[in-house]
KOLLUM-686514 format. One line per field, with one value per residue (C-alpha): y, x, z; residue number from 0. Coordinates in Angstrom, 2 decimals, always signed. Each point is the difference from the previous one (the first is absolute). Layout:
<atoms>
yy = (Y ...)
xx = (X ...)
zz = (Z ...)
seq = (NUM ...)
</atoms>
This chain:
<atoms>
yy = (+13.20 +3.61 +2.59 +1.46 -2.48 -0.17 +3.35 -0.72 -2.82 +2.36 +2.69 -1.19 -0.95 -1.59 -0.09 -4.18 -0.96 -2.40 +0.82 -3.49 -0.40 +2.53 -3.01 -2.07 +2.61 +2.96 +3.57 +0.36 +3.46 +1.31 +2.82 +0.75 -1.05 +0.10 -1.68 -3.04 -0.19 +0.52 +0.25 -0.81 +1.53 -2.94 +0.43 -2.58 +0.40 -1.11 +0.03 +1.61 -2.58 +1.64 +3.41 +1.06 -0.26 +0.42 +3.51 +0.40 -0.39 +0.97 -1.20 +1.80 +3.39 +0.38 +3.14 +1.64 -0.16 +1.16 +2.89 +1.22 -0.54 +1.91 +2.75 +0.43 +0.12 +2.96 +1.54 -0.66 -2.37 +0.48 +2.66 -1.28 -0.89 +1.86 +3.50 -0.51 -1.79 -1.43 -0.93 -3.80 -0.47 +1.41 -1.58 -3.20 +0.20 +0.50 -2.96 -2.10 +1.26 +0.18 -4.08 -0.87 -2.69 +2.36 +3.33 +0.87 +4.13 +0.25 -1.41 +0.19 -0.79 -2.05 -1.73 -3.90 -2.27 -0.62 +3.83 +0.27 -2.90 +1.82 +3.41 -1.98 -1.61 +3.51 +1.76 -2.91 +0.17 +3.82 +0.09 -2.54 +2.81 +2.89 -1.54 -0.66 -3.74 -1.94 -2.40 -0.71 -3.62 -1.20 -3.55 -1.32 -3.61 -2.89 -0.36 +3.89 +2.19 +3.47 +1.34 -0.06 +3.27 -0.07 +0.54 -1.73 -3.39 +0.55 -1.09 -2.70 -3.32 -1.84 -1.25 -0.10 +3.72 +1.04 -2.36 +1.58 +3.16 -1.18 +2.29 +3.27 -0.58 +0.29 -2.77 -0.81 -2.13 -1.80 -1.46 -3.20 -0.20 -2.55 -1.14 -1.02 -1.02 +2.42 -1.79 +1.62 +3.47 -1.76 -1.34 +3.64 +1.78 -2.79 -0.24 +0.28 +0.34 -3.33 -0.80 +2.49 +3.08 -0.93 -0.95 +3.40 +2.29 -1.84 +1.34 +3.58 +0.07 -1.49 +2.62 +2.83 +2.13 +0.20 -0.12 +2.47 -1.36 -2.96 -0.62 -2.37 -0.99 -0.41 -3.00 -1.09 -0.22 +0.75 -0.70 -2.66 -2.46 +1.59 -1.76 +1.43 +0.76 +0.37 +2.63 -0.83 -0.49 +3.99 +1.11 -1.32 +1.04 +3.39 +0.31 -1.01 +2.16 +3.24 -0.99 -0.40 +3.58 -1.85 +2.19 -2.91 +0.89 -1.91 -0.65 +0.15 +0.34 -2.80 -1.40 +3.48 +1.72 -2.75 -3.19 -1.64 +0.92 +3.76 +2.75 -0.16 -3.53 +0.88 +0.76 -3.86 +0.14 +3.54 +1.45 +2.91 -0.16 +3.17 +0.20 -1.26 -0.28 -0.45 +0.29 -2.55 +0.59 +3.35 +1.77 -2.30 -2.45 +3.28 +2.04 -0.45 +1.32 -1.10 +1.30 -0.34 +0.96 +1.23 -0.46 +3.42 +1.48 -1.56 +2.63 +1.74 -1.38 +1.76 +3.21 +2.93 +1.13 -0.46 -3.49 -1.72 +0.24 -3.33 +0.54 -2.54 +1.15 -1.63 +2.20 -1.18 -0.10 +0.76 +0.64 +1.39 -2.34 -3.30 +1.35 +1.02 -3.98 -0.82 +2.02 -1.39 -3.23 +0.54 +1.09 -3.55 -2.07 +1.25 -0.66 -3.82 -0.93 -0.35 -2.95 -1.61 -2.75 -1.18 +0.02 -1.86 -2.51 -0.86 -0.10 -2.56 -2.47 +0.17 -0.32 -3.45 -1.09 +0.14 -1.50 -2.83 -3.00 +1.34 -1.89 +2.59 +2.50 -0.42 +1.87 +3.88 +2.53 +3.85 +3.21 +2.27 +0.33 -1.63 -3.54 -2.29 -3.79 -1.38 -3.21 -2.76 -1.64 -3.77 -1.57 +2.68 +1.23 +3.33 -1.40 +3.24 +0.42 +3.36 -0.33 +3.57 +0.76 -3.11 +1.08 +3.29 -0.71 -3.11 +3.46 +2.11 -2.71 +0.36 +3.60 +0.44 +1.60 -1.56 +0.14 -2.37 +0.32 -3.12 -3.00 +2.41 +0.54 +3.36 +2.63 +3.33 +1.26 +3.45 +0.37 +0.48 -3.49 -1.76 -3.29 -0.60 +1.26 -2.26 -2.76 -0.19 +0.58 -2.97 -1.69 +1.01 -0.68 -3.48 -0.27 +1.03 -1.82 -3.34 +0.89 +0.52 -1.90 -2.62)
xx = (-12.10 +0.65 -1.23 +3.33 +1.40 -2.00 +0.94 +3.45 -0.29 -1.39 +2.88 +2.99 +3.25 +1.81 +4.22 +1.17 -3.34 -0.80 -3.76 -0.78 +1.37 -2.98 -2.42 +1.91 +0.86 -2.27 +1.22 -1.40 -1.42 +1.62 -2.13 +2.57 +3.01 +1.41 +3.34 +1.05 -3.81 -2.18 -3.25 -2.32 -3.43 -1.65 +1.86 +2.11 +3.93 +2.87 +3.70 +2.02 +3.01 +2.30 -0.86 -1.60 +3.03 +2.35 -1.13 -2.21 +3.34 -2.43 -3.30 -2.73 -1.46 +2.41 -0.98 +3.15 +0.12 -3.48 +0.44 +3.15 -1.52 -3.15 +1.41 +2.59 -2.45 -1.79 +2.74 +1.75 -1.52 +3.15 +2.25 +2.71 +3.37 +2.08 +1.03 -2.62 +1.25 -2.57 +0.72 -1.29 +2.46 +2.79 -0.77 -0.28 +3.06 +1.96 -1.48 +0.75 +3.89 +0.62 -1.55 +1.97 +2.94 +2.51 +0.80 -3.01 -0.65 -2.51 -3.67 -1.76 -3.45 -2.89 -2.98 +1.19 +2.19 +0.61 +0.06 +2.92 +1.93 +0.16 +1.18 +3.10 +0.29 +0.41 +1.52 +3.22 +0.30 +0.24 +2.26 +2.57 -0.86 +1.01 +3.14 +0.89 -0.59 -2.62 -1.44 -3.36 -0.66 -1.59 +1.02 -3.27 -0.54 -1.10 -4.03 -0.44 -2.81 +0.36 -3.26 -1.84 +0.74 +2.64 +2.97 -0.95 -0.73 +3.54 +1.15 -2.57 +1.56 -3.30 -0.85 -3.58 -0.08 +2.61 -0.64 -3.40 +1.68 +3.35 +0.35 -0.27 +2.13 +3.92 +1.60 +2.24 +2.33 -1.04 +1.67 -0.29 -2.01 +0.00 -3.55 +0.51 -2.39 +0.10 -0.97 +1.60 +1.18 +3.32 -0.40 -0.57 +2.45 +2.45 -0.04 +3.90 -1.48 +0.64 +1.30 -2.22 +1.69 +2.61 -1.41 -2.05 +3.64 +1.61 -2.64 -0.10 +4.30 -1.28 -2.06 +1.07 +0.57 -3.54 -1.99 -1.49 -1.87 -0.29 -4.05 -0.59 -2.75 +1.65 -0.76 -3.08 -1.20 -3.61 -1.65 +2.56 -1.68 +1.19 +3.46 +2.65 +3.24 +2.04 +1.85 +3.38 -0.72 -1.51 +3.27 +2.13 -1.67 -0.59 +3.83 +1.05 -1.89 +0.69 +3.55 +0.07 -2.08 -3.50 -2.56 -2.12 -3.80 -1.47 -3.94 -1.34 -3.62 -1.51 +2.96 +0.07 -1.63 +0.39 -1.37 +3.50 +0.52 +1.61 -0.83 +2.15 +0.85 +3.49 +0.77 +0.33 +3.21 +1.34 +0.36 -1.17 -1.43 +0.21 -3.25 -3.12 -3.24 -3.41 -3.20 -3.25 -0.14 +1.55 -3.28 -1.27 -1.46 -2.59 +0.87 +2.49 +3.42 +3.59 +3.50 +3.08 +2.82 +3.65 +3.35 +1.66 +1.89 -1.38 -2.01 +3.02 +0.10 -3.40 +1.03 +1.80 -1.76 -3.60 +0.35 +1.28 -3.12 -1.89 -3.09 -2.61 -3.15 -3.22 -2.82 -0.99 +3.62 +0.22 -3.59 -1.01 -2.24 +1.80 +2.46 -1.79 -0.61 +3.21 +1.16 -2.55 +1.04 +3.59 -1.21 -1.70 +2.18 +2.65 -2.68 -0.38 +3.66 +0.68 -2.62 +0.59 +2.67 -2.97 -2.23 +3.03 -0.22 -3.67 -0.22 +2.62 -1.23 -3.30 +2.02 +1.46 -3.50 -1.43 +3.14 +0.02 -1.27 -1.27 +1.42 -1.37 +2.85 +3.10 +2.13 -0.86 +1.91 -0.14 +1.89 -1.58 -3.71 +0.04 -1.09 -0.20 -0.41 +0.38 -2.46 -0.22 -3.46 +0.90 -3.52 -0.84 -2.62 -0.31 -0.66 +1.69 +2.77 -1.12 +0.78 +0.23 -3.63 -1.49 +1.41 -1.03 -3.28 -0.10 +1.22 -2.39 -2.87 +1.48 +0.05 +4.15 +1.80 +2.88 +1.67 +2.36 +2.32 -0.06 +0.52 +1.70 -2.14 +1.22 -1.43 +0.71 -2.05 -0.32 +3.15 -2.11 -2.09 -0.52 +0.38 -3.80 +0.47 +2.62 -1.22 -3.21 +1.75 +2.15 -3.38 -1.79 +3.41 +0.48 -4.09 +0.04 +3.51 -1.70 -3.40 +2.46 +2.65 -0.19)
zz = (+56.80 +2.01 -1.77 -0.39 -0.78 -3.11 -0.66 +0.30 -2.58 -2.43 -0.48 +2.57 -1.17 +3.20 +0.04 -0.14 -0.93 -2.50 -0.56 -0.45 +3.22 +1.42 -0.63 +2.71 +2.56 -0.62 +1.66 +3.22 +0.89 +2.83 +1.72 +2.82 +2.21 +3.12 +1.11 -1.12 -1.41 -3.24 +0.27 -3.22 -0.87 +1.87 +3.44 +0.02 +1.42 -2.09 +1.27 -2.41 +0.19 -2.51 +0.71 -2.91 -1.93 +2.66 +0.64 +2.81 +2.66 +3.19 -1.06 -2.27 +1.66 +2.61 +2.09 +0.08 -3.92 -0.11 +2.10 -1.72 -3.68 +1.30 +1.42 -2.70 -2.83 +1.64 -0.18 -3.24 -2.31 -2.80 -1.27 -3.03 +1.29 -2.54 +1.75 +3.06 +3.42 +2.87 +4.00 -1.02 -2.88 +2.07 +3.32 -1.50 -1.95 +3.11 +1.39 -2.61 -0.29 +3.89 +0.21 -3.41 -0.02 -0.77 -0.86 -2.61 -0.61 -2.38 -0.52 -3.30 +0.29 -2.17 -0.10 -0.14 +0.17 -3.44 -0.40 +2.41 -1.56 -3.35 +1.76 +1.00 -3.13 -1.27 +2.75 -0.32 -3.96 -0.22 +3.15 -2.20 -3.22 +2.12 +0.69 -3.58 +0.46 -2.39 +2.24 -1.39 +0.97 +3.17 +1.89 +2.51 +1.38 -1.22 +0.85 +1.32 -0.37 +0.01 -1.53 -3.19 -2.30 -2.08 +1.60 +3.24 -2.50 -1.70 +3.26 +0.96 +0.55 -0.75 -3.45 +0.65 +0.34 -2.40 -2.84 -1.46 -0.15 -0.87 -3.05 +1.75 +2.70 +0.00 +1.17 +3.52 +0.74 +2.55 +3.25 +1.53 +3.32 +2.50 +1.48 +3.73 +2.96 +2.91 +2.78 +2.56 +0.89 +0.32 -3.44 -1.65 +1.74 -0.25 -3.64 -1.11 -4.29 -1.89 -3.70 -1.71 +1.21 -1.16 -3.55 +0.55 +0.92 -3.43 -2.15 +1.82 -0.47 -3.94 -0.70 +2.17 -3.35 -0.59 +3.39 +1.10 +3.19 +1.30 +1.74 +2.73 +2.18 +3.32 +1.82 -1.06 -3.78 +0.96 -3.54 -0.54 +1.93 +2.96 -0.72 +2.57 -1.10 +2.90 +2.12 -1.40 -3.05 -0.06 +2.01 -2.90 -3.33 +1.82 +0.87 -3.36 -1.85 +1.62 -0.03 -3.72 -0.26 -0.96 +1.95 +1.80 +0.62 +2.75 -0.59 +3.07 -1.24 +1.60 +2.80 +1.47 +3.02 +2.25 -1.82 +0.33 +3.33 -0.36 -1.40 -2.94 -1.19 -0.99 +3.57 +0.65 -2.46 +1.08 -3.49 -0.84 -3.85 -2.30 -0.37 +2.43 -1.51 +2.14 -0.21 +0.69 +3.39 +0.07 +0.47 +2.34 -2.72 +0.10 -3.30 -2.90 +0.78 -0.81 +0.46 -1.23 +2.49 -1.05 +1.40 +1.29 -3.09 -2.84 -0.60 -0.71 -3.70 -0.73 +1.23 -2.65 -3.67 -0.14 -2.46 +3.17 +1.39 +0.81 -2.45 +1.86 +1.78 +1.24 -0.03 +3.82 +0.94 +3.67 +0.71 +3.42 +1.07 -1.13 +2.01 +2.83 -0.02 -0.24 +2.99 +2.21 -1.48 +1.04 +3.34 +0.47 -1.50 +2.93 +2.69 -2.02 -0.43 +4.15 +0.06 -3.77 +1.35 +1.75 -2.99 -2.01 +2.47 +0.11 -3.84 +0.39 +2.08 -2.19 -2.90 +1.53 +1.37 -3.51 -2.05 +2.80 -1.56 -3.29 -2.96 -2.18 +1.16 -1.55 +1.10 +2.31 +1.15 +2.01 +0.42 +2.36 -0.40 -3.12 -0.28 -2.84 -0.95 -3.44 -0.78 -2.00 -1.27 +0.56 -0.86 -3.10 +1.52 -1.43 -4.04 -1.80 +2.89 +0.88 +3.57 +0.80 -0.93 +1.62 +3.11 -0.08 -0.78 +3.16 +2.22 -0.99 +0.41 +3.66 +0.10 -0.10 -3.26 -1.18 -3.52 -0.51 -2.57 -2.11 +2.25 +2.95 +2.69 +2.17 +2.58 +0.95 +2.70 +1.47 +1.82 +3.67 -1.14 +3.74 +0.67 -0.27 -3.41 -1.16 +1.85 -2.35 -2.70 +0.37 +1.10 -3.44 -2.14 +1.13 -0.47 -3.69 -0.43 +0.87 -2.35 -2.95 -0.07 +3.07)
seq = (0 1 2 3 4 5 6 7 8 9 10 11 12 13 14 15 16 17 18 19 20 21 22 23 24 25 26 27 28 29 30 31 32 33 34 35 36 37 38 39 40 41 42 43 44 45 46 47 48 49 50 51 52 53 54 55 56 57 58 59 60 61 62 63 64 65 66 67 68 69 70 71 72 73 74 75 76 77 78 79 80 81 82 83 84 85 86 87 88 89 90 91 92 93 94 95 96 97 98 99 100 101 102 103 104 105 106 107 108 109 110 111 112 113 114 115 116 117 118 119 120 121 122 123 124 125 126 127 128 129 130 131 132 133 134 135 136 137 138 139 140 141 142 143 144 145 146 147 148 149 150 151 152 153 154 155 156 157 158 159 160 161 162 163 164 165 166 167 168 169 170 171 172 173 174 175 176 177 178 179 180 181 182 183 184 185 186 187 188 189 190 191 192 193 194 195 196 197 198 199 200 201 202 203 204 205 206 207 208 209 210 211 212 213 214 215 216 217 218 219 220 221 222 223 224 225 226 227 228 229 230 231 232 233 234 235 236 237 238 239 240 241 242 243 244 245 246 247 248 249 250 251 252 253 254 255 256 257 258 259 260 261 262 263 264 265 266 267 268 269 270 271 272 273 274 275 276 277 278 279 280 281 282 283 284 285 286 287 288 289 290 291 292 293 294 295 296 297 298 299 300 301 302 303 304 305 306 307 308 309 310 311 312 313 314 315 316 317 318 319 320 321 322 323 324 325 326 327 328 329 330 331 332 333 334 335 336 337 338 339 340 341 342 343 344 345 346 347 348 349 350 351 352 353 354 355 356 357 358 359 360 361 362 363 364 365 366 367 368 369 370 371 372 373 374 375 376 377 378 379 380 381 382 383 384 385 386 387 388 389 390 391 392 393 394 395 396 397 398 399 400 401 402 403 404 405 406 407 408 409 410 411 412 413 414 415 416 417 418 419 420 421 422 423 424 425 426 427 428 429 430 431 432 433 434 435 436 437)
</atoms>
């Protein structure tokens, strides 16, 4: 065993880890990266297939991050956000607002995803207060994920991560969502929604009274399975809610900053949500950051005697060099998006070359740079029918990361992955599928 790894064993506590788990696939110890490549304390290269949790959206160490990051820290390392200002919190808010679906004037920054979903939670429920209106409730869809504290799992559309903490958490009501299979660009932009938006719109006009917000994933339901709801579908729930006054909060966590094909995944539906939350990849994949932008005047309901305030801070709330990253991430991403239609395209001809023939996929699908297939395990091979972790252990015995979730299969490369790239990943996936499942 690695000798750090041994030390990790002895006072570690990994996130969605079962330790028992740790005896099958032990954590490998990664001494450096590069690209779409770890490297671990022996040498060898790993391609990090889902981007280390969809975060690292130009590849691990690029030099443009590392320069701004290096030079910004010898500069200013921190200063508190409450009554101070910096050039890399304000530069990369006006990025963000001028490249923003819509007509957004305000970004409040924090540290993750989950972090930003929760400001919006807030930010909508004390905008409806202000107004004299007590809407307190929230409506999300069925199988979302939106984040693990508190507020974020109120709105979590997945039993497995709501139901252990079912207690604490206040409930939604949540929204039908259709799962459909992307296969073409013509397919996602296509979409015209289906039967549940309109099941969805008659429990918004139900419940109108009490909502608040409504909280979507566009697109793509990322820790869903990577089920994918549709353009229509998001065009409609979006229009009905703002037309009934329920603020709608687009989560744009993990779908946004290119991985579906534009820089803001509502752009495919041209609505413009109340409230845009990112983060992941915000920073490059590099440090945390998150953001929350606004819609121009809602701000206004904040404004007056000092109780109006919105009382929410993060202690690393628009730090420097996070942002530093996040401008040089912006900066990139531009330079990225003029050649990602061709990326699309060779992640979908791998995507066919390993579904062709394989009886162990089901069913797979893609929007953008996202890919996913769901399987089935015909011949029970895997004895306790954890499918994920045998395949993610196969991977890694052939030096590529994956993490499926459950019996869905997915990857999300670096945006700027070549075709060599992808082409050994599909190589190594249809390997591993064949080990596993045959």
């Amino acid at each position: 065993m690695d000798p750090l790894v041994r030390r990790d064993s002895a006072v570690i506590w990994h996130p969605a880890t079962h330790f028992d788990d740790l005896e099958v696939v032990p954590p490998v110890a990664i001494a450096r990266a590069e690209g779409a490549w770890l490297y671990d304390t022996d040498g060898r290269r790993i391609l990090d297939a889902i981007s280390s949790w969809w975060t690292s959206v130009h590849g691990h160490c690029h030099p443009q991050l590392v320069a701004a990051i290096t030079e910004q820290v010898a500069r200013l390392d921190h200063v508190m956000f409450a009554g101070f200002t910096h050039e890399p919190a304000v530069a990369l808010a006006e990025t963000l607002l001028a490249r923003a679906p819509g007509d957004y004037a305000r970004v409040f920054y924090a540290d993750s995803g989950s972090d930003a979903v929760e400001i919006a939670l807030k930010l909508a429920a004390q905008h409806h207060r202000a107004h004299g209106r007590t809407r307190t409730r929230f409506a999300a869809l069925t199988n979302g994920y939106h984040g693990e504290t508190l507020g974020a799992l109120g709105v979590c559309g997945s039993e497995a991560y709501r139901r252990p903490f079912a207690a604490l958490v206040k409930d939604a009501i949540m929204l039908p969502a259709p799962a459909r299979p992307f296969h073409t660009h013509e397919d996602l932009v296509g979409d015209a929604g289906t039967a549940d938006a309109e099941a969805a719109i008659g429990l918004l006009e139900r419940h109108q009274h009490e909502l608040a917000a409504v909280v979507l994933e566009p697109l793509v339901q990322c820790a869903g399975k990577m089920a994918m709801t549709g353009v229509g579908y998001l065009r409609r729930v979006v229009e009905a809610a703002q037309a009934l006054g329920i603020h709608v909060i687009a989560d744009e966590i993990a779908v946004g900053l290119g991985r579906t094909g534009r820089i803001f995944a509502s752009a495919w539906a041209d609505v413009s949500p109340d409230m845009l939350c990112i983060g992941k990849g915000l920073s490059g994949g590099a440090l945390p950051l998150s953001a929350v932008l606004v819609r121009r005047g809602f701000d206004g309901a904040f404004r007056g005697p000092p109780e109006r305030a919105f009382a929410h801070s993060h202690t690393y709330s628009g730090n420097p060099i996070a942002c530093a990253a996040g401008l040089a991430s912006m900066t990139l991403l531009r330079e990225t998006m003029t050649h990602l239609p061709d990326r699309v395209a060779a992640l979908a001809r791998a995507r066919m070359r390993v579904a062709q023939g394989r009886a162990c996929i089901s069913a797979h699908r893609q929007c953008g740079t996202i890919v996913a297939f769901d399987l089935v395990d015909r011949h029970h091979r895997v004895s306790d029918q954890r499918i994920g972790l045998a395949l993610r252990r196969a991977a890694l015995a052939q030096a590529v990361h994956l993490r499926p979730l459950g019996d869905t299969l997915y990857w999300m490369l670096p945006l700027a992955a070549d075709d060599d790239i992808v082409d050994h990943l599909a190589d190594i996936t249809g390997r591993v599928l064949d080990e596993v499942l045959g």
